[in-house]
C-alpha positions in Angstrom: 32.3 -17.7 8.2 30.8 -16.4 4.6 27.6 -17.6 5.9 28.0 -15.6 8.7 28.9 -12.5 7.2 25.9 -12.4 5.1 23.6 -13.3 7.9 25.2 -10.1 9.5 25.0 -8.1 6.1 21.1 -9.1 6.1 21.0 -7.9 9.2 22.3 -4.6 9.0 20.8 -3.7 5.5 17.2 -4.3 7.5 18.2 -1.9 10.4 19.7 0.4 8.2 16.5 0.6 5.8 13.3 -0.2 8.1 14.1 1.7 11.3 11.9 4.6 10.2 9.0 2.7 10.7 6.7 -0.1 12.5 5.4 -3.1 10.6 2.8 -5.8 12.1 1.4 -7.1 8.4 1.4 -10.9 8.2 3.7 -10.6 5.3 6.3 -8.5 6.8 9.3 -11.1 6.9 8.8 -12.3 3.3 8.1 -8.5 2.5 11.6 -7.0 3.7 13.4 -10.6 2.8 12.2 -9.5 -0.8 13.0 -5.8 -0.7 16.8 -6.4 1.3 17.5 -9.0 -1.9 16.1 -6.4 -4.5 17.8 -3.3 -3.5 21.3 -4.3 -4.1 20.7 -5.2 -7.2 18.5 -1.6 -8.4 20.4 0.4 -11.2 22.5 3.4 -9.8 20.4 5.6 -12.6 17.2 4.4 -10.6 16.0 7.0 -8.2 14.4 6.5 -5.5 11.9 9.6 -6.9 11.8 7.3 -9.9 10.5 4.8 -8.1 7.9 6.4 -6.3 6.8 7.3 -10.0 6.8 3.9 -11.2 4.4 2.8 -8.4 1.8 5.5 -9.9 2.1 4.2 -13.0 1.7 1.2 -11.6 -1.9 2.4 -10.3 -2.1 4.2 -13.6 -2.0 0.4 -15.1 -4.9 -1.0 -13.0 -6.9 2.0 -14.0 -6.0 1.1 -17.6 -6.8 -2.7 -17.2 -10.5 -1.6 -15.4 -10.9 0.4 -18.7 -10.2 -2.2 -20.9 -12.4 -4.8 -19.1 -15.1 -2.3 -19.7 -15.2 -1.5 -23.2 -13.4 -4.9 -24.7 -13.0 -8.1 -22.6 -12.9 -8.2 -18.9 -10.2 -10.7 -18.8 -8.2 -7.5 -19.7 -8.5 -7.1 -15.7 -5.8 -9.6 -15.2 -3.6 -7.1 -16.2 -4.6 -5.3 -13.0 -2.3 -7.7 -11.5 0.9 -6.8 -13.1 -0.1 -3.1 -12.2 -0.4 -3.8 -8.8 3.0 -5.7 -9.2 4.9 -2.9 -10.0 2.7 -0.5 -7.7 4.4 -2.8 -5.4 7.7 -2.8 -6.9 8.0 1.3 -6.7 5.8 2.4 -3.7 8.2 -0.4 -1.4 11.4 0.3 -3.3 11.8 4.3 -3.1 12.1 5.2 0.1 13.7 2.2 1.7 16.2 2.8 -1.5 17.0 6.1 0.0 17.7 4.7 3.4 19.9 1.5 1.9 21.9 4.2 -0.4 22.4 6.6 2.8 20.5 9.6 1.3 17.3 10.0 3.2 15.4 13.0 3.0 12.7 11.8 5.4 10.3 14.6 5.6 10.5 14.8 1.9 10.1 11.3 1.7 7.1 11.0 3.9 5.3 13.8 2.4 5.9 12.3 -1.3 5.2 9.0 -0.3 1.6 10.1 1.2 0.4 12.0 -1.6 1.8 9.1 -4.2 -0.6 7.0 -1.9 -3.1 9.4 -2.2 -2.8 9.1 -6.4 -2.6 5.7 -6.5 -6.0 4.8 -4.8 -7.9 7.3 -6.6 -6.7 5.8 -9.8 -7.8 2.5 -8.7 -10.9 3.4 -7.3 -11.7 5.7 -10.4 -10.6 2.6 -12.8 -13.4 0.3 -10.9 -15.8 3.5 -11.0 -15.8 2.8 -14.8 -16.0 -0.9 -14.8 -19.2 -1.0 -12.0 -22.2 -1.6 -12.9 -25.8 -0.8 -12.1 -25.3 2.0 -9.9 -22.8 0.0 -7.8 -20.2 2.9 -8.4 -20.7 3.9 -5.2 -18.8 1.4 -3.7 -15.6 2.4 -5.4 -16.1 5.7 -4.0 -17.1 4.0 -0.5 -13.5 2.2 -0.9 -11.5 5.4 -1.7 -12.7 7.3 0.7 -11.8 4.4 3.4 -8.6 4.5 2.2 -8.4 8.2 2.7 -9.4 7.2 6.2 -7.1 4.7 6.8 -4.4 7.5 5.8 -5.5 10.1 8.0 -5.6 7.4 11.0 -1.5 6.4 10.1 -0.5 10.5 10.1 -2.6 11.0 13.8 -1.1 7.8 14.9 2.0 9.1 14.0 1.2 12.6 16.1 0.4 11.0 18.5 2.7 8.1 19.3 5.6 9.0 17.6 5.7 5.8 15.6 5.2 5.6 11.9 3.2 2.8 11.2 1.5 2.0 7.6 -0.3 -1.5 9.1 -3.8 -2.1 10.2 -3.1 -5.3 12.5 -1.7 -7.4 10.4 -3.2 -6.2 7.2 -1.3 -3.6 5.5 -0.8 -2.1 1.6 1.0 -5.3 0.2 -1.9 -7.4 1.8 -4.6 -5.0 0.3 -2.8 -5.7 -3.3 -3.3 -8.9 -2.8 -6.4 -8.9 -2.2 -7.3 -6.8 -5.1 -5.2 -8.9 -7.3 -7.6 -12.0 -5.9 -11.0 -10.4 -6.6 -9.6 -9.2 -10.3 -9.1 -12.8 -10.8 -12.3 -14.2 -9.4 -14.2 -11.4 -11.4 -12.5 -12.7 -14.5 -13.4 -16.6 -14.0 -17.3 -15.3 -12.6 -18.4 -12.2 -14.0 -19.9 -9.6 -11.6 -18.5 -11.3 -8.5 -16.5 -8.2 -7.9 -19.8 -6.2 -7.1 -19.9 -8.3 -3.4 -16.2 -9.4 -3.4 -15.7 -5.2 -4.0 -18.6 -4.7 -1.6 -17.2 -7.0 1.7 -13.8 -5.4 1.7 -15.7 -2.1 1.4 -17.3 -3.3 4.8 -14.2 -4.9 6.4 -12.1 -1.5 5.8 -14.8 0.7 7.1 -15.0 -1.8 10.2 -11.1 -1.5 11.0 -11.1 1.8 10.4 -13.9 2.5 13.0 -11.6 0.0 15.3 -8.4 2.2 14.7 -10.0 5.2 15.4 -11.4 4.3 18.3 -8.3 3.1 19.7 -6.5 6.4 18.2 -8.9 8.3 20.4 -8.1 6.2 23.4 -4.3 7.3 23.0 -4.7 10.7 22.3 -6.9 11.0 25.5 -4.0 9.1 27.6 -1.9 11.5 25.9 -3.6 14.7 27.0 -3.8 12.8 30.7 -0.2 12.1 30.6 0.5 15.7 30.0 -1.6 17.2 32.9 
């Protein structure tokens, strides 16, 4: 019967907290498993604004390990990796915190949660502007601006369709962290690997953002034709 219960409890603390919004990334169910187990346990002195600030810093943190790999030792990068861990921590905490506590503000939210995006990436892709080398910078920018993209294709999508969705397929933020987190690595073991590592997901973003938008464009025309 306990067992039960707490199947139940599971059950409703994921409606409760993810009905706002679609997920397809591949690690979705370990994802909310994670965040329905963590959000019990968050301090009542933890906001979920507080939150959303701890994921910049979090950013702020890979920008700070780019630097260090610069100008000291670039195994100073790994420490990218505990940045991105608490970028995690805050961005996937704060507003599904709000929802579990029953004190949404979901327009608030959504704005807030954009434009913390928004900070986060540049810091990122300004950290790995300083760290490139050899006029390579460009793909940092390349990678920002993709990201910008990839933004601006989840607020049509959302015009559109009605459906809030922060996925590409089944690649979404906590996916792109890891990723991140597995080129920081290699970089460290072979030096200036992240130049192509950096490069190819520079590529693959611009290619599934060309195949979101395509498909974005698709809907909205079915939209208009719908409403004829």
């Amino acid at each position: 019967m306990g067992k039960e219960t707490q199947v139940e409890d599971h059950s409703a603390i994921v409606q409760r907290t993810f009905s706002d919004r679609k997920r397809t990334n591949i690690l979705k169910r370990a994802e909310q498993s994670t965040i329905v187990f963590l959000l019990p346990k968050v301090p009542k002195f933890i906001s979920p604004n507080l939150l959303t600030l701890m994921g910049i810093l979090g950013s702020g943190f890979v920008f700070l390990a780019f630097v260090l790999g610069n100008y000291l030792v670039n195994w100073y990068l790994l420490l990218g990796i505990i940045g991105l861990s608490i970028n995690w921590l805050g961005d996937s905490l704060d507003g599904r915190l709000a929802y579990y506590r029953n004190i949404p503000r979901r327009w608030y939210g959504f704005a807030l949660d954009i434009i913390a995006d928004w900070i986060g990436i540049v810091l990122i892709g300004l950290g790995y502007y300083i760290y490139a080398k050899n006029g390579t910078q460009i793909v940092a920018f390349a990678f920002v601006a993709l990201y910008g993209w990839s933004i601006i294709i989840s607020q049509l999508r959302y015009k559109i369709t009605n459906e809030y969705s922060i996925d590409s397929g089944f690649v979404g933020p906590t996916e792109l962290r890891f990723i991140i987190a597995l080129i920081l690595i290699i970089e460290v073991l072979v030096q200036g690997s992240i130049t192509y590592l950096a490069g190819l997901i520079t590529v693959i973003l611009f290619i599934i953002n060309t195949i979101d938008s395509l498909k974005l464009l698709k809907l909205g025309d079915l939209k208009d034709k719908n409403q004829d």
